[in-house]
C-alpha positions in Angstrom: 14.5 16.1 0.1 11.7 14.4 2.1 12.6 11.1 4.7 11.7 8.9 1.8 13.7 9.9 -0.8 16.6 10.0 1.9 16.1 6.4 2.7 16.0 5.3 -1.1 19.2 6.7 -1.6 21.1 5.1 1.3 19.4 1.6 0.2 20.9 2.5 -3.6 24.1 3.2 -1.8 24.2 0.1 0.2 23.0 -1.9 -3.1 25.9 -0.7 -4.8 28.1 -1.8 -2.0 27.1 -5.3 -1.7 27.8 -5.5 -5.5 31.1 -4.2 -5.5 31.9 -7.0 -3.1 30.0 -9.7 -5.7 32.4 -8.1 -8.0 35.4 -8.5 -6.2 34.5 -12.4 -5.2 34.3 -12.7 -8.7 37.9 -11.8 -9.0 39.7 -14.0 -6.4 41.8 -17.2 -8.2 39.7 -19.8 -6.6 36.6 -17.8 -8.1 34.3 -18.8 -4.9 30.8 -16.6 -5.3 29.7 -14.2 -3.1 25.5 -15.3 -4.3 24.5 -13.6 -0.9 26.1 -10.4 -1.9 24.3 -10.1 -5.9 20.9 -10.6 -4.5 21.3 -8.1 -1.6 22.7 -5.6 -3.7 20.1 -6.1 -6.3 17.4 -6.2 -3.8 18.9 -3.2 -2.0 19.1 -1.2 -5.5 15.5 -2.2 -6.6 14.4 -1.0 -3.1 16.0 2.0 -3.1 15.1 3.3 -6.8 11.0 2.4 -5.5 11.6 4.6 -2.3 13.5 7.4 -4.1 11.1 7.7 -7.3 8.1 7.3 -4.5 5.3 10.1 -5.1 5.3 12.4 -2.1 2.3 12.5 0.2 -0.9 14.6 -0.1 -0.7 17.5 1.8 -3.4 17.0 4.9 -6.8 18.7 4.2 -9.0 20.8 6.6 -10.2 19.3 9.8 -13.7 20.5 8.6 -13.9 18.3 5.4 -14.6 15.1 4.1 -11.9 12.5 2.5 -13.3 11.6 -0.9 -12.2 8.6 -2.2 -10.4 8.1 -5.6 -13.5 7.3 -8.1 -11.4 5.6 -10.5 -12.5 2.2 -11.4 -10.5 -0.7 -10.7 -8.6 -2.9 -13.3 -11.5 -5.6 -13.2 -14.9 -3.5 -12.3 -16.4 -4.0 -16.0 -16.3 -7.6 -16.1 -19.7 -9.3 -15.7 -21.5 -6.0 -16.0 -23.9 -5.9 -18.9 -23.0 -2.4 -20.7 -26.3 0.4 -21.2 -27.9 0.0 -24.3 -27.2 2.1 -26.9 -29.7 5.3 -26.7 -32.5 4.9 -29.1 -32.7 6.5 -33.0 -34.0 10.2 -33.5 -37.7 10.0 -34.1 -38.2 10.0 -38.2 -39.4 13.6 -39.8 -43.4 12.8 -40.4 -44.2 12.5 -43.9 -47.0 15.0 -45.0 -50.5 13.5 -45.4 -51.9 13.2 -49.3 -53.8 16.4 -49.0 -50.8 18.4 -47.9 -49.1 17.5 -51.4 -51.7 19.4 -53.3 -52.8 22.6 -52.6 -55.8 24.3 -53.3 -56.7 25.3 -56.9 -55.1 29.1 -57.4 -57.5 31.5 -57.9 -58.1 33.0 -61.3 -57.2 36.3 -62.0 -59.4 38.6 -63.2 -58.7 40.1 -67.2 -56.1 43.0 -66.6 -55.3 42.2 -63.2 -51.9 40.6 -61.7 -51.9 36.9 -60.6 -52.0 36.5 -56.8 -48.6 37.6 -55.1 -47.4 39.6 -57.6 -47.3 43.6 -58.2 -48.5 44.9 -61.2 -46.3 46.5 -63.9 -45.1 50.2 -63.5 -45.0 49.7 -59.5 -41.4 49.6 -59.0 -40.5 46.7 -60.8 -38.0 46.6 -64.0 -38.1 45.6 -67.4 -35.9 43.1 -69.4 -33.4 45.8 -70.1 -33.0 46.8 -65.9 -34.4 50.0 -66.4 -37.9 51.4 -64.6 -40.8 51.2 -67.1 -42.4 55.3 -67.3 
């Protein structure tokens, strides 16, 4: 329990004090308030909470290194900045030229002869009924 957190709890204590005696103002027949009382106690207990919840220190760095400063941007650093603009589209595919469409004229096969690109029959290929031809 650091110095902080010590500190926070004697203000809570105190708080709580001074309200007990708002309290028992509040009970006495001629009903005179004790105003100075309620808003030291509250003051006291809102203190008090903010020291005891406080975030403990960094620890120290290195003698040898730099601070770096928190990057985060403040609340208001956006305003009257104009934002990037948006990256461009992806370039369009290129549409083939007209002759690319067509291509040449197949060659002719000669009589007996397979058409280009394929095998003839009897080379390894099968027949309607999936067997080999012999």
């Amino acid at each position: 329990m650091n110095l902080t957190s010590r500190v926070g709890t004697f203000c809570m204590f105190c708080g709580a004090l001074a309200l007990l005696v708002f309290w028992a103002s509040l009970q006495t027949p001629d009903k005179a308030y004790d105003l100075v009382a309620l808003l030291a106690g509250a003051a006291l207990i809102a203190v008090g909470w903010a020291l005891r919840t406080a975030k403990p220190p960094a620890p120290p760095q290195a003698p040898g290194e730099p601070v770096i400063p928190p990057t985060s941007p403040g609340l208001f650093s956006g305003l009257g900045r104009k934002s990037p603009p948006p990256p461009p589209p992806p370039p369009l595919p290129k549409k083939p030229g007209r002759g690319a469409r067509f291509k040449s004229k197949p060659e002719k096969a000669l009589i007996g002869e397979p058409p280009p690109g394929r095998r003839a029959q009897g080379d390894g290929q099968r027949n309607a009924r999936g067997s080999k031809p012999r």
